[in-house]
N, C-alpha and C positions, 0 to 999 in steps of 0.2 A: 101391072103398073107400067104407066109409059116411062122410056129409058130415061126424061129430063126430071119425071117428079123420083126416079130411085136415086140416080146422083144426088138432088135436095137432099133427099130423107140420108143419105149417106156423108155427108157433109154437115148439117145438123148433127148425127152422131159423131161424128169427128169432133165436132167445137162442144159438143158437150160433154166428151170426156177430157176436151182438153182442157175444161173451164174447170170442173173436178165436180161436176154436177152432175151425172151419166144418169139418175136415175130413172130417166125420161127416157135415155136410148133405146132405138130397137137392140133386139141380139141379132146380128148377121151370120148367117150359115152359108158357107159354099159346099153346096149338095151334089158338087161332080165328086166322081172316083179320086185316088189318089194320082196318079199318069196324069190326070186334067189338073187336079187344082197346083201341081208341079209346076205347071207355066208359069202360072201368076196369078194373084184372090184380090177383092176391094179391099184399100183399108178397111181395118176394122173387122173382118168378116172372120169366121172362127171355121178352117176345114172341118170335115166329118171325119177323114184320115181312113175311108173306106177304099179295101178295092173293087168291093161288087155294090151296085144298089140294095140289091137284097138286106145289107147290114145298115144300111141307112137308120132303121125304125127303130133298132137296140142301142144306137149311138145317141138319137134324138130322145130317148126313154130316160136316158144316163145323162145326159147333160141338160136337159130341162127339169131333171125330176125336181130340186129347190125352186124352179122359178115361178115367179104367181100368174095364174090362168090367163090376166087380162096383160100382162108384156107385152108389147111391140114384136115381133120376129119377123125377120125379112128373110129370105131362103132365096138360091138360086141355085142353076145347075144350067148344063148346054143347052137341053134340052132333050127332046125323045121323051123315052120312056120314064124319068126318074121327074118329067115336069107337072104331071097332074098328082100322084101321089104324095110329092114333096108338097104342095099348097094345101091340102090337107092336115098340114101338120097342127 
């Protein structure tokens, strides 16, 4: 996704949880390690709280397990190794 239409879709979930209407939002994941997501995450976005990639699949198994198939989920990370994997999800 280009960097001006993920700011939209990020700003869009901003005013619709702040209108109390969210049920439209994506769910935002930031899919860096812990050391990364320490600097700074988008509003909105939920860390993984990982320190290796590796743990990423069991964190994503546990916190999507309620959610329904067709949700919005937006996911990032630096990049590397943890970027084609994570789109996957």
């Amino acid at each position: 996704m280009p960097p001006m239409e993920w700011h939209q879709k990020v700003k869009e979930a901003r005013e619709m949880k702040k209108s109390g209407d969210d049920s439209g939002a994506p769910l935002i994941f930031d899919c860096r390690n812990d050391y990364e997501t320490s600097v700074g995450i988008f509003e909105g976005a939920e860390p993984l709280d990982t320190e290796n990639f590796r743990d990423s699949w069991d964190v994503f198994k546990d916190k999507l397990k309620d959610t329904p198939k067709d949700a919005p989920i937006m996911t990032y990370c630096t990049g590397g190794t943890s970027t084609v994997p994570n789109e996957s999800c």
